[in-house]
C-alpha positions in Angstrom: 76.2 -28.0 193.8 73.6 -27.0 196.2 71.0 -25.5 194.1 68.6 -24.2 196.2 71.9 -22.1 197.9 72.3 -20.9 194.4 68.8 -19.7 193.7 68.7 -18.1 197.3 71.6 -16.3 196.5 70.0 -15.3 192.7 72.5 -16.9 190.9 71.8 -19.0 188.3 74.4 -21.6 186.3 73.1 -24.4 183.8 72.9 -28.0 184.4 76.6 -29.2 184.4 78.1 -25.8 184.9 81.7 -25.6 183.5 84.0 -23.9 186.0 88.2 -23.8 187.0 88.6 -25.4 189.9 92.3 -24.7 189.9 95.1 -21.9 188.9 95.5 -20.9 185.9 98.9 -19.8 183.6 100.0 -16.3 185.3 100.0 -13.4 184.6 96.8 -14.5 182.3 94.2 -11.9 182.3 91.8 -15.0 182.0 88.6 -13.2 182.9 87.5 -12.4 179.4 89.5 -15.4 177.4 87.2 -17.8 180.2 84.0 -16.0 178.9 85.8 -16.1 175.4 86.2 -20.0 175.8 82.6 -20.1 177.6 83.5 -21.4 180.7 80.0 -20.7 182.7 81.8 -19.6 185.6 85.0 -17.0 185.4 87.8 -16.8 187.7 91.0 -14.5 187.9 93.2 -17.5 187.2 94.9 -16.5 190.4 96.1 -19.6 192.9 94.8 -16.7 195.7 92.6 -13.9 194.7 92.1 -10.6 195.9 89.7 -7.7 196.0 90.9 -5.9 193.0 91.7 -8.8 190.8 87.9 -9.9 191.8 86.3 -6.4 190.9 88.8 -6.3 187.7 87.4 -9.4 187.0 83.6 -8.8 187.6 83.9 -5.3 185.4 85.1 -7.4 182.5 82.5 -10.3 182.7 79.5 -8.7 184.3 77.2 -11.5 183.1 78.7 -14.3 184.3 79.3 -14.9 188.3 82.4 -14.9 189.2 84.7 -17.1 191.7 87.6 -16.1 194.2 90.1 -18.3 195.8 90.6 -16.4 199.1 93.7 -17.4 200.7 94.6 -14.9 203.8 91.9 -12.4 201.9 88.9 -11.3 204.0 85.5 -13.5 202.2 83.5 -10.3 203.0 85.9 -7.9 200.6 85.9 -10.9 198.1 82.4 -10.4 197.6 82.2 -7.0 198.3 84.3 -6.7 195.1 82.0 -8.4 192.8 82.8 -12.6 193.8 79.4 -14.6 193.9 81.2 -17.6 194.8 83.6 -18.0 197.2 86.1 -21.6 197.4 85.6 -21.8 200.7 84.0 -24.3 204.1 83.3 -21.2 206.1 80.2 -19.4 205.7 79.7 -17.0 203.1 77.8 -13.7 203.1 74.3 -13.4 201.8 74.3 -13.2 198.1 77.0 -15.7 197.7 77.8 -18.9 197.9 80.1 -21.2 199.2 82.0 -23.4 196.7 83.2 -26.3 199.3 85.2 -29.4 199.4 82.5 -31.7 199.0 81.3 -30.0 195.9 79.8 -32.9 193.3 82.4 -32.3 190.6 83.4 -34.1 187.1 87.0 -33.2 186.2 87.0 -34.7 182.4 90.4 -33.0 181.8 94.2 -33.2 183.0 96.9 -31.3 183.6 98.8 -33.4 180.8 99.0 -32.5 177.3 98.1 -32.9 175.1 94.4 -31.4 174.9 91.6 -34.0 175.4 88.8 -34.4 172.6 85.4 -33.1 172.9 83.8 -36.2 172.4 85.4 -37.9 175.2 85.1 -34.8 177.6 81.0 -35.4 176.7 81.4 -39.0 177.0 83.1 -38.3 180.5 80.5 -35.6 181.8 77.5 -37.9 180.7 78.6 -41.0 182.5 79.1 -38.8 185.8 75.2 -36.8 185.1 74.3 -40.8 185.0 75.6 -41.9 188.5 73.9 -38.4 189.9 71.7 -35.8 189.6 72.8 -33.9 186.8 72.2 -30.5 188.4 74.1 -31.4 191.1 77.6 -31.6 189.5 80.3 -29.0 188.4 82.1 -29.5 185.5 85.3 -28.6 186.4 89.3 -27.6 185.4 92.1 -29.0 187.3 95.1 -26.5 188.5 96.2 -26.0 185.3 99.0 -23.5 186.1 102.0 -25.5 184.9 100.5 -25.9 181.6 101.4 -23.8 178.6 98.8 -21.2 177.6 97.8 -22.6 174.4 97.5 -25.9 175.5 95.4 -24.8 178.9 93.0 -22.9 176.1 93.0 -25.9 174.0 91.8 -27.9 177.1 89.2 -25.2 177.8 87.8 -25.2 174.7 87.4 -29.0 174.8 85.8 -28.8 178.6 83.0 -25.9 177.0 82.4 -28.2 174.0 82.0 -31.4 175.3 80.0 -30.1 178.3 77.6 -28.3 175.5 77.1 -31.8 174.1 76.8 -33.7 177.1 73.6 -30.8 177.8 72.3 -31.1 174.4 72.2 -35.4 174.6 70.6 -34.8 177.8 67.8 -32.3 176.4 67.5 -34.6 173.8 66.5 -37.7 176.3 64.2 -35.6 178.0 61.9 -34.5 175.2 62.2 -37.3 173.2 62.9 -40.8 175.2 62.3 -43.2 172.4 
């Protein structure tokens, strides 16, 4: 993750930022379950998004950014709509950013079931914040489409949780070392 894109374009994530780098179950309405879950960035759940799915989207979340997939769909109307970042290499309109191939990512979950464990998720996200620069990396979902609802939320859930600890053990090292 390119930070200083980020602040430039006023929008702000935590270290290790949770996001779905993939589909979701469809038709899923996963906007407000993703908040719900606490995913730190929300997406339509949509393999290809488009303007009114991304608005729909932005109207239910308004205080998280949200990201579009665009397919054939015009980047421009994405974020017109409401997307502040945009899976995409081209460039990206001001105010957005560009969510790109080379992104520094940590994907501690699979598109198996059953559900991973918190503890290993954390476990998982720590050792890759230890081989890089922590702000740097996206904690992220894999397409998850294929996988049955209640199992993707299970997987979610454990993604949120063990990325919450993997934060608090590293706010923990930085104020108190010994």
């Amino acid at each position: 993750m390119r930070r200083n894109e980020l602040e430039t374009a006023g929008i702000n994530v935590p270290v290790l930022a949770t996001v779905c780098a993939g589909p979701l179950p469809q038709p899923g309405n996963w906007a407000q379950r993703l908040e719900r879950l606490g995913l730190d960035v929300i997406t339509t759940g949509a393999p290809v998004d488009d303007p009114v799915a991304v608005a729909t989207a932005a109207v239910a979340v308004p205080f998280r950014p949200v990201m579009a997939w665009p397919g054939d769909a015009s980047v421009e109307l994405l974020v017109e709509a409401g997307a502040r970042i945009v899976a995409t290499d081209d460039p990206v309109p001001q105010g957005a950013y560009a969510f790109t191939v080379d992104e520094a990512m940590v994907v501690p979950i699979s598109a198996d079931a059953p559900a991973e464990n918190a503890n290993d998720v954390a476990r998982e996200v720590l050792a890759a914040a230890r081989g890089g620069q922590a702000s740097a990396i996206w904690v992220a979902a894999p397409d998850l489409s294929t996988v049955p609802e209640d199992i993707v939320e299970a997987k979610l859930t454990a993604l949120c949780e063990g990325t919450r600890m993997a934060r608090m053990w590293l706010s923990k090292q930085q104020s108190d070392p010994d």
